[in-house]
The first five atom37 places (N, CA, C, CB, O) and aatype in JSON, in Angstrom:
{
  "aatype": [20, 20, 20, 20, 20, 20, 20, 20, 20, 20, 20, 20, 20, 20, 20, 20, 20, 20, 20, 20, 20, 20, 20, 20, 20, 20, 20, 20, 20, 20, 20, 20, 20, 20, 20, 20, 20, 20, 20, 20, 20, 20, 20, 20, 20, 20, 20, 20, 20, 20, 20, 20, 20, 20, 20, 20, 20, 20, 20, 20, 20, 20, 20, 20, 20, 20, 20, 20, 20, 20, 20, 20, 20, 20, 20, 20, 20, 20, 20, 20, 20, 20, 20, 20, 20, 20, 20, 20, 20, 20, 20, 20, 20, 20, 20, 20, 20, 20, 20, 20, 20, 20, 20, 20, 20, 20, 20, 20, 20, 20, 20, 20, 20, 20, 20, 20, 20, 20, 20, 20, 20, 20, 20, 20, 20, 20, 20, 20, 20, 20, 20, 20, 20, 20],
  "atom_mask": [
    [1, 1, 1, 1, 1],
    [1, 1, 1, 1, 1],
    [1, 1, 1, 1, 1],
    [1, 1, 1, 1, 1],
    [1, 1, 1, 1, 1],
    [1, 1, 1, 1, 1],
    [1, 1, 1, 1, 1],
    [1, 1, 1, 1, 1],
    [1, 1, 1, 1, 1],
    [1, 1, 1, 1, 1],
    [1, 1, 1, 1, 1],
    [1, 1, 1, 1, 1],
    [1, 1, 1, 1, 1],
    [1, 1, 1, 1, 1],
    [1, 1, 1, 1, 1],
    [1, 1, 1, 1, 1],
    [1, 1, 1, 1, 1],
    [1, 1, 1, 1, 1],
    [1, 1, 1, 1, 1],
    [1, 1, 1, 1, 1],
    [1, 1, 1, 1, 1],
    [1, 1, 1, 1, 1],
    [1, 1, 1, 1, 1],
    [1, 1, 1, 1, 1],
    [1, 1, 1, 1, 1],
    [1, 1, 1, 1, 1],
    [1, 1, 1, 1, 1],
    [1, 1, 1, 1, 1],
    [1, 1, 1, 1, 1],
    [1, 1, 1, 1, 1],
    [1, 1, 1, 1, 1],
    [1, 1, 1, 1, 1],
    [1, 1, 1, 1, 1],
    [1, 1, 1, 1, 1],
    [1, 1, 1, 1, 1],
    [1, 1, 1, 1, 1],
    [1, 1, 1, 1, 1],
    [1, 1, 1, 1, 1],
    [1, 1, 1, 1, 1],
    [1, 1, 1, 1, 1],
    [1, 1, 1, 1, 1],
    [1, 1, 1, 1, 1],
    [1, 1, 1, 1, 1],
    [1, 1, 1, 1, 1],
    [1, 1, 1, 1, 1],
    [1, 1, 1, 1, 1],
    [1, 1, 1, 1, 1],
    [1, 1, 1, 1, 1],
    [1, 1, 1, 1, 1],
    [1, 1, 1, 1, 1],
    [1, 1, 1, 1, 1],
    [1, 1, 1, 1, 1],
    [1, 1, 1, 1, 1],
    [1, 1, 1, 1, 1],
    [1, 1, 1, 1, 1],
    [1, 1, 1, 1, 1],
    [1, 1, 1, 1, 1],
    [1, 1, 1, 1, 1],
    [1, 1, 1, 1, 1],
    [1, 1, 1, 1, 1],
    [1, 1, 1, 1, 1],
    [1, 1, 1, 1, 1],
    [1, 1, 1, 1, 1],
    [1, 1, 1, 1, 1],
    [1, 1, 1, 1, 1],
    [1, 1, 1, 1, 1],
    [1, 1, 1, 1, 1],
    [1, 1, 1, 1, 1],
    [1, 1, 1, 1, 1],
    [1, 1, 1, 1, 1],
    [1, 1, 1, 1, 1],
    [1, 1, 1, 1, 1],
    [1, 1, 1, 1, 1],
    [1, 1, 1, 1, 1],
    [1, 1, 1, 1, 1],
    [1, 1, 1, 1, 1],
    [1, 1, 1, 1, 1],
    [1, 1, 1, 1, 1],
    [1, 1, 1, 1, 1],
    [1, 1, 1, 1, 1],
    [1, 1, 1, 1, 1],
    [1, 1, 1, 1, 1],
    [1, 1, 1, 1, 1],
    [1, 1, 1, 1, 1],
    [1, 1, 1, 1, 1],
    [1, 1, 1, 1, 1],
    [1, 1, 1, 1, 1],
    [1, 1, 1, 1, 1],
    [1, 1, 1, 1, 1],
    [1, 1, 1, 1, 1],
    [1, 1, 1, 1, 1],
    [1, 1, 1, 1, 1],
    [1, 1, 1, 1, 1],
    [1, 1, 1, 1, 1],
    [1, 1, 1, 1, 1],
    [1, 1, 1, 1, 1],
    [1, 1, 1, 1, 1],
    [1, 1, 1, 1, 1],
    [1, 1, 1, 1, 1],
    [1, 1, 1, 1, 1],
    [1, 1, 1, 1, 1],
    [1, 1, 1, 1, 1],
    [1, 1, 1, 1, 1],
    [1, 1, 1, 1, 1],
    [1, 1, 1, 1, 1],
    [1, 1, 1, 1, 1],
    [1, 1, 1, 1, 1],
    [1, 1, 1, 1, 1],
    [1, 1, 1, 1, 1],
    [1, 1, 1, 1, 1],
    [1, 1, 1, 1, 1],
    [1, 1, 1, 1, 1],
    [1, 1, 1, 1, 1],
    [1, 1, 1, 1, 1],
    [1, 1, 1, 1, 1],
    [1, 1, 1, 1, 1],
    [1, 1, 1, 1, 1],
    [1, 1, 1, 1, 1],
    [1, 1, 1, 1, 1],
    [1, 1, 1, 1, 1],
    [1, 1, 1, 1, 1],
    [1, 1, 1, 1, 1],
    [1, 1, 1, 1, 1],
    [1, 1, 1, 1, 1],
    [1, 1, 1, 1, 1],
    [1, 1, 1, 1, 1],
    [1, 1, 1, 1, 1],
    [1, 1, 1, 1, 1],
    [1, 1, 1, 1, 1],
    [1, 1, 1, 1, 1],
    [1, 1, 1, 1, 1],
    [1, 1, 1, 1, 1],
    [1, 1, 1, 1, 1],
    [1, 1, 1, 1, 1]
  ],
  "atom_positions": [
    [[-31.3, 160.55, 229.84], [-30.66, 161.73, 229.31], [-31.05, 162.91, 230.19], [-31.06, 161.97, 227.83], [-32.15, 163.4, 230.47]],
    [[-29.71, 163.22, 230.57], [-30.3, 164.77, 231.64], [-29.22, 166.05, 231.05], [-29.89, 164.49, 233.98], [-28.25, 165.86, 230.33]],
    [[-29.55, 166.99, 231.42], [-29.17, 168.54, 231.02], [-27.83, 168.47, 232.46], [-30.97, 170.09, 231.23], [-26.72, 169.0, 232.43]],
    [[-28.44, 167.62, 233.63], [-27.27, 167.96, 234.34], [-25.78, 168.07, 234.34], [-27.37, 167.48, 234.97], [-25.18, 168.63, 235.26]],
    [[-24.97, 167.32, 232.92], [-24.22, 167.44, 232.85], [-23.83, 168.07, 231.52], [-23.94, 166.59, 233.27], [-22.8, 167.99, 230.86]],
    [[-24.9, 168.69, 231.35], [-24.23, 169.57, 229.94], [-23.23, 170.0, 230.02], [-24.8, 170.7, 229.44], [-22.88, 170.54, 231.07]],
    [[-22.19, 169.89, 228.66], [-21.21, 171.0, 228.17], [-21.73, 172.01, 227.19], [-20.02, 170.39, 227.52], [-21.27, 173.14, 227.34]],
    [[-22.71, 171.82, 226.12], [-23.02, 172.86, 224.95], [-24.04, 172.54, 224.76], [-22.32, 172.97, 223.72], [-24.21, 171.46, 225.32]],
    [[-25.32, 173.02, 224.01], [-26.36, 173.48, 223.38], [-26.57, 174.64, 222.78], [-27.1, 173.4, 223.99], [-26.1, 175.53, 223.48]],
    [[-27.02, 175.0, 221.89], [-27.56, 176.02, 221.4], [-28.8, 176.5, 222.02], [-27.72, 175.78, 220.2], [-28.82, 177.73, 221.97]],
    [[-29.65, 176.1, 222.49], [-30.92, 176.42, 223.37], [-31.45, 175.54, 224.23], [-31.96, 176.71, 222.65], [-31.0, 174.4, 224.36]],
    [[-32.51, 176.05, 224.93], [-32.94, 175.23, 226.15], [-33.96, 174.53, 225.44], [-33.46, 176.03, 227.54], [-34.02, 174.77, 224.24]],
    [[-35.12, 173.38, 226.14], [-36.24, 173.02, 226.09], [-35.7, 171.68, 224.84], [-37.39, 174.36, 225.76], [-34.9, 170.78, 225.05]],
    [[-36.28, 171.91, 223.88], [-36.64, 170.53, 223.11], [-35.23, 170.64, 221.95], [-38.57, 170.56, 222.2], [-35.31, 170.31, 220.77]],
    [[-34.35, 171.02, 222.42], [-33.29, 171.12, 221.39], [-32.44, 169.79, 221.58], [-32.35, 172.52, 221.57], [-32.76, 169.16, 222.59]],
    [[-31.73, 169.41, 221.04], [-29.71, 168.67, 221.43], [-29.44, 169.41, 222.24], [-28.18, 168.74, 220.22], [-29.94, 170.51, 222.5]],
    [[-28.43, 168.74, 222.83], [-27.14, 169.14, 223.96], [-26.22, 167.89, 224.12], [-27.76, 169.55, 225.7], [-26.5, 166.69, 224.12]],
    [[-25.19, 168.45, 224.22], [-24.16, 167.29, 224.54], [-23.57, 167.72, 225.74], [-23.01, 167.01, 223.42], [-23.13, 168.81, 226.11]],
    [[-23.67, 166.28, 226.44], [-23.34, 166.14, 228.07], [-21.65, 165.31, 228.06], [-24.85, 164.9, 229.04], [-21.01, 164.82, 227.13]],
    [[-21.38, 165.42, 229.27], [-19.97, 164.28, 229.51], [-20.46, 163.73, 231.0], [-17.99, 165.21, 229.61], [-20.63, 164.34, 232.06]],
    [[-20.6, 162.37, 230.65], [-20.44, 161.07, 230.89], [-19.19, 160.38, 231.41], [-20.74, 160.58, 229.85], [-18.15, 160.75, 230.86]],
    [[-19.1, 159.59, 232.21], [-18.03, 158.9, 232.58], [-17.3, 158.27, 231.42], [-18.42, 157.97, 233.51], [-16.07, 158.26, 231.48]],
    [[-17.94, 157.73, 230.32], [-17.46, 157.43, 229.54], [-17.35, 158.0, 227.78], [-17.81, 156.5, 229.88], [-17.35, 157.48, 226.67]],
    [[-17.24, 159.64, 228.49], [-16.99, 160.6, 226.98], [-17.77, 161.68, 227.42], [-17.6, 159.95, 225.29], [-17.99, 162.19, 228.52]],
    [[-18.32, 161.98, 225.69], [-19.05, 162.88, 225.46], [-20.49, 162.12, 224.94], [-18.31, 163.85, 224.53], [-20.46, 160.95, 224.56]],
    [[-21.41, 162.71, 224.95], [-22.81, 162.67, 224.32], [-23.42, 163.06, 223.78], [-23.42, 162.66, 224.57], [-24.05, 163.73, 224.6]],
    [[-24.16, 163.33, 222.24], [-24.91, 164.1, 221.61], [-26.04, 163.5, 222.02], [-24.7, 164.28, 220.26], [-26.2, 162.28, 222.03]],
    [[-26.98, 164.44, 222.42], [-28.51, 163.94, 222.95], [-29.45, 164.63, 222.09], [-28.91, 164.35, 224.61], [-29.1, 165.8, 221.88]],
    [[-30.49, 164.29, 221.54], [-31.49, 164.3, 220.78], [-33.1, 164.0, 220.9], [-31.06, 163.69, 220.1], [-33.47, 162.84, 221.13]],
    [[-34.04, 165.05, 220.73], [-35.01, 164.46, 220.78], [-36.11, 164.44, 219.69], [-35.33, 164.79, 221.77], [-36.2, 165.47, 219.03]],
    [[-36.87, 163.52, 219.42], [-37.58, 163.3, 218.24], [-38.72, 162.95, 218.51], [-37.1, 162.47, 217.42], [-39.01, 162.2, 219.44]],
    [[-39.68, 163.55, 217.55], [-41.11, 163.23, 218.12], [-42.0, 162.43, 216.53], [-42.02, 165.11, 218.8], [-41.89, 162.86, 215.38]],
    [[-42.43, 161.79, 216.78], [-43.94, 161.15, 215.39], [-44.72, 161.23, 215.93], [-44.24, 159.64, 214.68], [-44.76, 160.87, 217.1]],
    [[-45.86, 161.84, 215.19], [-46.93, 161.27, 216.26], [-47.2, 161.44, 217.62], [-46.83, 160.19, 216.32], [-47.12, 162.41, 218.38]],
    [[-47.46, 160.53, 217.73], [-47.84, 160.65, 219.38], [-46.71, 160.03, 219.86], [-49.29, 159.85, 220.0], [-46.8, 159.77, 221.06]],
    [[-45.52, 159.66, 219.28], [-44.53, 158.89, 220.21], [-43.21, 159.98, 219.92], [-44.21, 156.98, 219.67], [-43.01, 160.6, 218.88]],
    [[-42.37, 160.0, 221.21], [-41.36, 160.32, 221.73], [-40.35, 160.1, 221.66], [-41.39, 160.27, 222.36], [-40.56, 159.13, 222.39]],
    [[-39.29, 160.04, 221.48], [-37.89, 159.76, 221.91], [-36.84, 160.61, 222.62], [-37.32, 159.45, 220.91], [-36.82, 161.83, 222.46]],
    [[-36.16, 160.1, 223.24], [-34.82, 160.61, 223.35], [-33.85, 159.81, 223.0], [-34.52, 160.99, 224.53], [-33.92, 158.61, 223.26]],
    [[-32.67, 160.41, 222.26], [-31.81, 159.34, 221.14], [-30.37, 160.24, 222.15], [-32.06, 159.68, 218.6], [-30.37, 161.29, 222.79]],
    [[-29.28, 159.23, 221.87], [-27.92, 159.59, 222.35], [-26.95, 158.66, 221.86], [-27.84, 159.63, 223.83], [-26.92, 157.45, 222.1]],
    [[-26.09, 159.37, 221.11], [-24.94, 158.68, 221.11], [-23.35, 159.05, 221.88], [-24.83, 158.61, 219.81], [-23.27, 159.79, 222.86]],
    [[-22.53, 158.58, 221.44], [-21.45, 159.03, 221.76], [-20.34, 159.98, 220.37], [-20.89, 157.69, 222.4], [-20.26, 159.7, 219.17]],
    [[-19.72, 160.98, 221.04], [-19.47, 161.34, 220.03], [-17.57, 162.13, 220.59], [-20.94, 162.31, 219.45], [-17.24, 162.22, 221.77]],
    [[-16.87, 162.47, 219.68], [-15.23, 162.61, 220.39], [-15.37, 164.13, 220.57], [-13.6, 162.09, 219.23], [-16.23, 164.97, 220.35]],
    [[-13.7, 164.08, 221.25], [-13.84, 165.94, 221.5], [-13.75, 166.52, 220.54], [-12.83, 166.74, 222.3], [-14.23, 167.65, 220.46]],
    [[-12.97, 165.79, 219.29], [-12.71, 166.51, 217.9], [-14.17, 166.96, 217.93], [-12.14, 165.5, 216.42], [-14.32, 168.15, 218.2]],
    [[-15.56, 166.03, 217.63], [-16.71, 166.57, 217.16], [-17.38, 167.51, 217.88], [-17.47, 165.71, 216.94], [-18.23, 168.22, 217.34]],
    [[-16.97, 167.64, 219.57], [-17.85, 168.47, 220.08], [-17.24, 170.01, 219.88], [-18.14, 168.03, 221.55], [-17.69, 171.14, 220.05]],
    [[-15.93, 169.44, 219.43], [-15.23, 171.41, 219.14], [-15.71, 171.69, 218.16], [-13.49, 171.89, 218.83], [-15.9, 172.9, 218.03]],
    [[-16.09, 170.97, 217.2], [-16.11, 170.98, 215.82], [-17.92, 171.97, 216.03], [-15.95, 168.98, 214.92], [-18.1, 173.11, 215.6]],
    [[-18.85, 171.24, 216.69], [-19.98, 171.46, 217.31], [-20.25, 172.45, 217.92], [-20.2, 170.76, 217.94], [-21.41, 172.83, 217.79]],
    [[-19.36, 173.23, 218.79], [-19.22, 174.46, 219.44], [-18.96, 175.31, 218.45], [-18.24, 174.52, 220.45], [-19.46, 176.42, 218.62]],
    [[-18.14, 175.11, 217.13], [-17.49, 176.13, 216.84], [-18.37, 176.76, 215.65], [-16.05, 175.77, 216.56], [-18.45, 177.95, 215.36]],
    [[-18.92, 175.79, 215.1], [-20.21, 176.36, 213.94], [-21.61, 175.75, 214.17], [-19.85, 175.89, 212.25], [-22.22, 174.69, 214.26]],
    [[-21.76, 177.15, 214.23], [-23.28, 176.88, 215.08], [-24.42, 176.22, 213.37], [-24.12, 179.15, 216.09], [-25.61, 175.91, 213.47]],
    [[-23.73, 176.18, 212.24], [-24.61, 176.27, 211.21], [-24.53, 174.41, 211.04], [-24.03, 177.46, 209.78], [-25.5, 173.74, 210.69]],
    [[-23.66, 174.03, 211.25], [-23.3, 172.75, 211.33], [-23.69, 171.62, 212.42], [-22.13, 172.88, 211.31], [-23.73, 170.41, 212.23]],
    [[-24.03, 172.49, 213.83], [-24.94, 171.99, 214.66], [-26.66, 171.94, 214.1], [-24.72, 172.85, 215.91], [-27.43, 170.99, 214.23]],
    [[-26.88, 172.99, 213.6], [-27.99, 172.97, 213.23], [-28.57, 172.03, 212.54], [-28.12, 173.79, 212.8], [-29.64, 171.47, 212.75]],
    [[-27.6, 171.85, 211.47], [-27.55, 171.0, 210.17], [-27.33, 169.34, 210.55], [-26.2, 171.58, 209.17], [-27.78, 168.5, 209.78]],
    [[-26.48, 168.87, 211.99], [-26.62, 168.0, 212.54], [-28.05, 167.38, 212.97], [-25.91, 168.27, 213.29], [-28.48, 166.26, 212.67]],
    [[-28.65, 168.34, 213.69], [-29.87, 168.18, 214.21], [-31.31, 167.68, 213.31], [-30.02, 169.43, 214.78], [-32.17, 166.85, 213.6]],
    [[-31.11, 168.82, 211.79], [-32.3, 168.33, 211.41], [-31.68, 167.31, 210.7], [-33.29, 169.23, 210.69], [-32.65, 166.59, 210.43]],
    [[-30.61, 166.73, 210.18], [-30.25, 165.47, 209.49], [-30.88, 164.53, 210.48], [-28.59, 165.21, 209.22], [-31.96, 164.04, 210.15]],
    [[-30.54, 164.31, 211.29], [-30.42, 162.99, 212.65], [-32.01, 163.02, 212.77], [-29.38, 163.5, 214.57], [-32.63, 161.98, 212.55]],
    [[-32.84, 164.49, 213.21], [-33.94, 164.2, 213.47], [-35.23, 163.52, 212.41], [-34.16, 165.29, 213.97], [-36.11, 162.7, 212.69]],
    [[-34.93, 164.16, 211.22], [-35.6, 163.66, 210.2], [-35.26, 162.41, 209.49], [-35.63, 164.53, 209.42], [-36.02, 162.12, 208.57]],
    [[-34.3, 161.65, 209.72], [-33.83, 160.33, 209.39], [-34.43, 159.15, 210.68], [-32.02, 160.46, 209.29], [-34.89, 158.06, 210.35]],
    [[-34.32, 159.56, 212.08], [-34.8, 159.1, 213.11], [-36.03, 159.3, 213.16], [-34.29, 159.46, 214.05], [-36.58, 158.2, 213.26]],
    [[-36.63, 159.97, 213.14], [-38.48, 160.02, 212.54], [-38.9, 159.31, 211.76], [-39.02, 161.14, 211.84], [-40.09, 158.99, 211.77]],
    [[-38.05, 158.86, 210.89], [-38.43, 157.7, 209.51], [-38.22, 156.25, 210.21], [-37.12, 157.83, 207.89], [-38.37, 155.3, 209.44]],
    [[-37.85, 155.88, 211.8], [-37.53, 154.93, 211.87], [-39.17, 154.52, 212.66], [-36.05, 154.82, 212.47], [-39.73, 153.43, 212.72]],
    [[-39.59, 155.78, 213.17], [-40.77, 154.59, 214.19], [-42.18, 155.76, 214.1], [-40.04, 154.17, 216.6], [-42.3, 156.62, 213.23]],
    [[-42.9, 155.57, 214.95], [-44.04, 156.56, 215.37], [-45.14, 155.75, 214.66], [-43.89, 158.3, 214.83], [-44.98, 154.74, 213.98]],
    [[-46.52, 156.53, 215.02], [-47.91, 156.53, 215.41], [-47.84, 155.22, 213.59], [-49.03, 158.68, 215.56], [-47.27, 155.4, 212.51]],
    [[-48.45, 154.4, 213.97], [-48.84, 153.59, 212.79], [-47.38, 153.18, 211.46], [-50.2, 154.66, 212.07], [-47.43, 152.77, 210.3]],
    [[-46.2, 153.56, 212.41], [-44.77, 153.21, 211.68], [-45.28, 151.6, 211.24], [-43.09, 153.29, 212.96], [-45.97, 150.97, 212.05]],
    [[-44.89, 150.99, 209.89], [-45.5, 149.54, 209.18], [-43.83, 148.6, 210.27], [-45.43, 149.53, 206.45], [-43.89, 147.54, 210.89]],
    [[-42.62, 149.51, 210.09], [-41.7, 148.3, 210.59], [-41.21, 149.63, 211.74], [-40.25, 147.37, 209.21], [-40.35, 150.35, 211.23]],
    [[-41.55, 149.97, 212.94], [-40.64, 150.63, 213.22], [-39.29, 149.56, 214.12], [-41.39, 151.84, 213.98], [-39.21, 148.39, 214.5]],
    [[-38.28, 150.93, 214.16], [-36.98, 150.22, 214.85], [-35.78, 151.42, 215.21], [-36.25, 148.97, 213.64], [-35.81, 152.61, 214.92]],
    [[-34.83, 150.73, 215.87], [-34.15, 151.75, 216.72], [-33.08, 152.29, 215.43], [-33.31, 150.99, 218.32], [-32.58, 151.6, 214.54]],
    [[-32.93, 153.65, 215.66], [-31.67, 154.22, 214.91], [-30.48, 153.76, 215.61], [-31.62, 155.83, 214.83], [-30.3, 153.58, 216.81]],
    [[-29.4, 153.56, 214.15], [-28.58, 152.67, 214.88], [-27.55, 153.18, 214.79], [-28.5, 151.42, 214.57], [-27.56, 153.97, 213.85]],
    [[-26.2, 153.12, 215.55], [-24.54, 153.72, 215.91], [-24.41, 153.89, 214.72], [-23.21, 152.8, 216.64], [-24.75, 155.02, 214.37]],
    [[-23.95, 153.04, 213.67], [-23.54, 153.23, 212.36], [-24.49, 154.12, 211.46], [-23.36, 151.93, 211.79], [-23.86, 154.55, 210.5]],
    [[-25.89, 154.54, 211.48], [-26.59, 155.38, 210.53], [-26.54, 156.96, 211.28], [-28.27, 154.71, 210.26], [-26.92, 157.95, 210.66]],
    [[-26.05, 157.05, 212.61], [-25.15, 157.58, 213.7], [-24.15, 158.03, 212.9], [-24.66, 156.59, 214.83], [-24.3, 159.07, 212.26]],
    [[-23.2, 157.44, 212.85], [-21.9, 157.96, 212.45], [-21.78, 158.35, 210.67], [-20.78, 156.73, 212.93], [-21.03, 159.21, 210.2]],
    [[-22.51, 157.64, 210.07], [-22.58, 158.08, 208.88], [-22.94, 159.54, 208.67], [-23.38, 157.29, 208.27], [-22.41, 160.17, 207.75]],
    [[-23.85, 160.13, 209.52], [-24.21, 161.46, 209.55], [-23.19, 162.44, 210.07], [-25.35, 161.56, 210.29], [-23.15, 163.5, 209.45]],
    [[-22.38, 162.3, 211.06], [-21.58, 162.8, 211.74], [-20.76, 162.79, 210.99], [-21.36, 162.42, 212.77], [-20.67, 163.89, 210.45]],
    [[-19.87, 161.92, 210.57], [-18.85, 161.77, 209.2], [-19.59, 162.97, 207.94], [-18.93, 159.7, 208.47], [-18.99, 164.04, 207.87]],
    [[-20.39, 162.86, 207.32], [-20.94, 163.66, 206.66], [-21.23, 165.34, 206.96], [-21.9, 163.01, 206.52], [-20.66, 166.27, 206.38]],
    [[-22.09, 165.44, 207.86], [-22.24, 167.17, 208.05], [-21.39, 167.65, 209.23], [-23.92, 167.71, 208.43], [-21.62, 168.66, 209.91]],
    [[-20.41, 166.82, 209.38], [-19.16, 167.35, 210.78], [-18.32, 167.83, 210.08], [-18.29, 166.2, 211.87], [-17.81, 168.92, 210.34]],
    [[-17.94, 166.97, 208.83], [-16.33, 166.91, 207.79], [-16.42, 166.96, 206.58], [-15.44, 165.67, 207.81], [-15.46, 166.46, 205.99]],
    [[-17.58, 167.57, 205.68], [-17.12, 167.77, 204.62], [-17.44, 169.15, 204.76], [-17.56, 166.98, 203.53], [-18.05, 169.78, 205.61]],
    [[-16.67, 169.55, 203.36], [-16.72, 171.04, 203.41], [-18.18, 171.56, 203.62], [-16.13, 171.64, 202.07], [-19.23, 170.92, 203.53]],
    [[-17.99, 172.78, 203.9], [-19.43, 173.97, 203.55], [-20.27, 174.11, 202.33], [-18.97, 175.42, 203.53], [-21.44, 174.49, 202.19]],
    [[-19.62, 173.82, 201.74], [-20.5, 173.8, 200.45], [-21.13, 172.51, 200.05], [-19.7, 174.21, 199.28], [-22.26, 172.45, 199.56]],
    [[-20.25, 171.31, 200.3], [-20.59, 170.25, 200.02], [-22.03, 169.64, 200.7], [-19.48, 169.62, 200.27], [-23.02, 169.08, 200.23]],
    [[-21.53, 170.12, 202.29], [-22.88, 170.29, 203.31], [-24.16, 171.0, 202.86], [-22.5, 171.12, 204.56], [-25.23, 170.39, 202.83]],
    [[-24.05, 172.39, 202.5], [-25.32, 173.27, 201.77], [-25.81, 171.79, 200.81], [-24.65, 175.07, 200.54], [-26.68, 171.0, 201.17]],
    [[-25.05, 171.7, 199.6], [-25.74, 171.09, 198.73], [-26.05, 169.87, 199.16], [-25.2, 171.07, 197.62], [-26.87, 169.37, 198.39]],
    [[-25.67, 168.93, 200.33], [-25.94, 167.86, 200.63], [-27.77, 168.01, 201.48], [-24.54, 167.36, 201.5], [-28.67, 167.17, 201.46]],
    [[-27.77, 169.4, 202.15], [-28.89, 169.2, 203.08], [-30.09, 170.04, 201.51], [-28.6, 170.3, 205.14], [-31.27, 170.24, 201.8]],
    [[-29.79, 170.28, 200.6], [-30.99, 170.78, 199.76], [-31.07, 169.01, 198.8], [-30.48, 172.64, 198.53], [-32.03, 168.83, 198.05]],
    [[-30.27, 168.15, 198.92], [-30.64, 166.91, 198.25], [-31.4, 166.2, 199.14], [-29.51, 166.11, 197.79], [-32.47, 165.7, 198.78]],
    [[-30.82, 166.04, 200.7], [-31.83, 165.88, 201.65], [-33.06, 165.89, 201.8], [-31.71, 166.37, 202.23], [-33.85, 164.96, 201.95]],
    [[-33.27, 167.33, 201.74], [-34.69, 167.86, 201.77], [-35.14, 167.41, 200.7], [-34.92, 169.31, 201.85], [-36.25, 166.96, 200.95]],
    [[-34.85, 167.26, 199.46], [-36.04, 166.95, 198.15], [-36.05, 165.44, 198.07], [-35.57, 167.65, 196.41], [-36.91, 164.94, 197.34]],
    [[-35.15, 164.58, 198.78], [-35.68, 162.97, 198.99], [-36.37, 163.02, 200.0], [-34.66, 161.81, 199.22], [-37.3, 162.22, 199.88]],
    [[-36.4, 163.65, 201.13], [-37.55, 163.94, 202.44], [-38.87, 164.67, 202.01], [-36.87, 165.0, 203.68], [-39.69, 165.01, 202.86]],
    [[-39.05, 164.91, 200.64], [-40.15, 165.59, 200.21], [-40.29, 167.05, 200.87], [-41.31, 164.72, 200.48], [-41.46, 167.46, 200.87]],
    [[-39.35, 167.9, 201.43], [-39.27, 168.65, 202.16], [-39.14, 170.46, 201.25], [-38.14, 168.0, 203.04], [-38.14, 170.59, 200.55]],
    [[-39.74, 171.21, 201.29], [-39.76, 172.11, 200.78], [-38.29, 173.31, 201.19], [-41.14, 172.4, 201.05], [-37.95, 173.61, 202.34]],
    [[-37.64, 173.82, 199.87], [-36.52, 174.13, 199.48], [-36.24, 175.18, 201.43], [-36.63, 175.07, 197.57], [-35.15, 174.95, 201.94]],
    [[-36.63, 175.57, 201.75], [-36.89, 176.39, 202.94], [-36.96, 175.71, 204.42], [-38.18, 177.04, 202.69], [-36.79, 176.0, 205.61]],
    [[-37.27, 174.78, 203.71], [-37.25, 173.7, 206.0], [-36.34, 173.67, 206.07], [-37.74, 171.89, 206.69], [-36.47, 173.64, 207.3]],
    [[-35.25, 173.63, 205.94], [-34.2, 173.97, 207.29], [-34.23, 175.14, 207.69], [-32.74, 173.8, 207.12], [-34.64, 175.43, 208.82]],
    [[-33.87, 175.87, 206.98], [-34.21, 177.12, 207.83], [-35.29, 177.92, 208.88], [-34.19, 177.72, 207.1], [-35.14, 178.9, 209.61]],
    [[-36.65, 176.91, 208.57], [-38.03, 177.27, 209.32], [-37.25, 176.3, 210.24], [-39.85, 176.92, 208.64], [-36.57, 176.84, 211.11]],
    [[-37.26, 174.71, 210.15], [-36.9, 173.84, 211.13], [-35.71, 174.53, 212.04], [-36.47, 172.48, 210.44], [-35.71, 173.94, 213.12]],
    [[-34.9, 175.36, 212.02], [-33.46, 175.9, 212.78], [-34.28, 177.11, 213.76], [-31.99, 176.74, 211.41], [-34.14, 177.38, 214.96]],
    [[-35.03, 177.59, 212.89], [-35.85, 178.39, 213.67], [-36.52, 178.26, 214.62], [-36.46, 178.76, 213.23], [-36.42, 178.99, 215.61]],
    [[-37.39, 177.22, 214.51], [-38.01, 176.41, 215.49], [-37.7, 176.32, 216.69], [-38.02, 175.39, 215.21], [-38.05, 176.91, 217.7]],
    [[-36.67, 175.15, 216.37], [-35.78, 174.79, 217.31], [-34.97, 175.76, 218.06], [-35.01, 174.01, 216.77], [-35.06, 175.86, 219.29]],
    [[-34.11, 176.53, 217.29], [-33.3, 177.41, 218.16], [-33.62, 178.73, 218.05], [-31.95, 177.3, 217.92], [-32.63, 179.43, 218.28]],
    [[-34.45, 179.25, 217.82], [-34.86, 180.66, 218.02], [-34.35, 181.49, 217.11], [-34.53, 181.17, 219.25], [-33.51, 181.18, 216.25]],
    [[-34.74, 182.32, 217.25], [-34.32, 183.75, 216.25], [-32.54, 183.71, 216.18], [-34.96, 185.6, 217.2], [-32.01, 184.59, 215.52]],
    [[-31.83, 182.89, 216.74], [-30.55, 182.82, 216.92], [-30.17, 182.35, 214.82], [-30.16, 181.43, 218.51], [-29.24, 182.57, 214.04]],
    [[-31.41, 181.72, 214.74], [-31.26, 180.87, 213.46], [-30.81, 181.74, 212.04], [-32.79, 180.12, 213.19], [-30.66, 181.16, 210.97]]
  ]
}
């Protein structure tokens, strides 16, 4: 995964970006546990990357879905870890790409309280990640 062929991001350093590839587009991702690393990528259409450009609240909302579901798959003392897969991929994308705004709000505060996550991490997590832009 390289920045060299970016089309969009919201920020530099440890954020997403989606590149084009000979064969499409790419949402690129990175995730950390522990002491272990990733970089995750799928493929994704132009519908989603306009869709991606055009609300920045919905990129956001992409990011911590994917990252905090992909964190649950491996890292430091994971009992089964394993790779996130195309289809738990697209289930997310289908979800915070295409349903409405509201449906999304209330989908990422059900999120957060099965992630044990306090009513406020996304918004610290957006911050994080993308800066005062958040």
């Amino acid at each position: 995964m390289s920045r060299a062929s970016e089309v969009y991001s919201l920020s530099k350093g440890y954020s997403p970006f989606i590149y084009k590839s000979e064969m499409g587009y790419m949402y690129c991702f990175p995730v950390s546990s522990g002491h272990a690393e990733l970089s995750v990528e799928f493929p994704i259409s132009e519908q989603d990357l306009e869709i991606l450009k055009s609300d920045a609240f919905r990129f956001k909302a992409f990011y911590f879905i994917l990252f905090r579901e992909t964190q649950a798959t491996f890292g430091t003392g994971h009992p089964n870890p394993r790779r996130y897969t195309f289809e738990e991929f697209e289930a997310v994308k289908k979800r915070v790409l295409y349903l409405p705004e509201i449906e999304l709000k209330n989908y990422i505060k059900l999120f957060s309280k099965q992630m044990n996550l306090a009513d406020d991490y996304f918004k610290t997590f957006s911050k994080n990640v993308f800066g005062k832009r958040s």
